[in-house]
C-alpha positions in Angstrom: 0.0 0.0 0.0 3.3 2.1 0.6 3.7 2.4 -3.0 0.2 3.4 -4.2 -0.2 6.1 -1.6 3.2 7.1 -2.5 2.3 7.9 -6.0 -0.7 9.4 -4.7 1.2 11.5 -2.9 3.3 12.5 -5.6 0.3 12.8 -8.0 1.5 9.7 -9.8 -2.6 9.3 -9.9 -2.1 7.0 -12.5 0.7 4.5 -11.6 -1.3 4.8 -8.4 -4.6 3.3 -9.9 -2.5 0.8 -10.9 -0.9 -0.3 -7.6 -4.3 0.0 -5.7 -5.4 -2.3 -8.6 -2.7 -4.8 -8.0 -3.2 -4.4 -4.9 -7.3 -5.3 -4.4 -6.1 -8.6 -6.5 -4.5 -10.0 -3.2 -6.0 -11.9 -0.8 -5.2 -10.0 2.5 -6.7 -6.9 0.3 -7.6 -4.3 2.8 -10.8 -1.8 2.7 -9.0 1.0 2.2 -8.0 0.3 -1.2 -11.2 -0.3 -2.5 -11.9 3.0 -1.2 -9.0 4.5 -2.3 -9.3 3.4 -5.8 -12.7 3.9 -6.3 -12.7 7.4 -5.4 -9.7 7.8 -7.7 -11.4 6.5 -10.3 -14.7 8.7 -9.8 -12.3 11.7 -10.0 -11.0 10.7 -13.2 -14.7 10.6 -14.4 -16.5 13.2 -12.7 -14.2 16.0 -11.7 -13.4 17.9 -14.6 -12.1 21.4 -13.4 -10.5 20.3 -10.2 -9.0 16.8 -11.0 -8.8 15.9 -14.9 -7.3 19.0 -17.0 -5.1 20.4 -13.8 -3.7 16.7 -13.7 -3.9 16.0 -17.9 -5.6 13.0 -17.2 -5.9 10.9 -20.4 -9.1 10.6 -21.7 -8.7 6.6 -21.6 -7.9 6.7 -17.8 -11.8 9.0 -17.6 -13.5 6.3 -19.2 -12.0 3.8 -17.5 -12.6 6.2 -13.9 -16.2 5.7 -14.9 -17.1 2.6 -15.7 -15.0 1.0 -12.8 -15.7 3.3 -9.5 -19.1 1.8 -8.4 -17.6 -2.0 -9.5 -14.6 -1.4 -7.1 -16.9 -0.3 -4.7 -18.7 -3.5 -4.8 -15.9 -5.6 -5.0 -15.2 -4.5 -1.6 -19.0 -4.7 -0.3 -18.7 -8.2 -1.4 -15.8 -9.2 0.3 -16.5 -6.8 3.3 -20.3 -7.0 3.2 -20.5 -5.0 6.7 -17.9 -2.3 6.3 -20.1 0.4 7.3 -17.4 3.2 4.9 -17.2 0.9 1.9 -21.2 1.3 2.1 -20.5 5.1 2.9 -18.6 6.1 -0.4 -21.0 3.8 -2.3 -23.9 6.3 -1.5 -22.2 9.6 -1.2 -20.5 8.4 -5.3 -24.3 7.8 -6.4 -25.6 10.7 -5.0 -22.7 12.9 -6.3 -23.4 11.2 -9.4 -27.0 11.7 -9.5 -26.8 15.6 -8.6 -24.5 16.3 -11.6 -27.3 14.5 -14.2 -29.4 16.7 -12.7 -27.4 20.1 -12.7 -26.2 19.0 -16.3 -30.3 18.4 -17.0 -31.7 22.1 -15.3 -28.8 24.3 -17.5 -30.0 22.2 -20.6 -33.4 23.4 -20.4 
């Protein structure tokens, strides 16, 4: 976990994604990098202004931020079924989710 908070740290967020992906492959996998990734992921995919152009993520790395954030999350529900934050960031993602479709939705009419 060293080395993916590391990068983190560094703003490696990339070679980051990948250790906390290597990481939630093994089986003493903690919560925290489900939690970790998956909100890495959802800023790839969500936050624009304040994660993607300051950090040039590539557009390949937002796709990917969006279609794996809520699997991650469940990933970890599954193997931690009663982790009350794993739970948490699942809600607080869909809702976060749910009130840009509807900001995006009110400006377009």
């Amino acid at each position: 976990m060293e080395t993916a908070i590391t990068y983190d740290i560094n703003r490696a967020y990339i070679q980051a994604a990948r250790a906390y992906e290597t990481l939630i492959r093994g089986e003493d996998a903690m919560t925290d990098y489900y939690i970790n990734l998956s909100f890495l992921y959802w800023s790839f995919a969500f936050e624009w202004y304040e994660f993607v152009i300051p950090n040039n993520i590539p557009e390949y790395w937002v796709k990917r931020g969006g279609d794996e954030f809520l699997k991650i999350l469940d990933l970890g529900i599954e193997k931690y079924p009663k982790d009350i934050e794993l739970h948490f960031w699942k809600r607080y993602f869909l809702q976060s989710v749910m009130q840009k479709i509807l900001q995006k939705d009110r400006k377009a009419s």
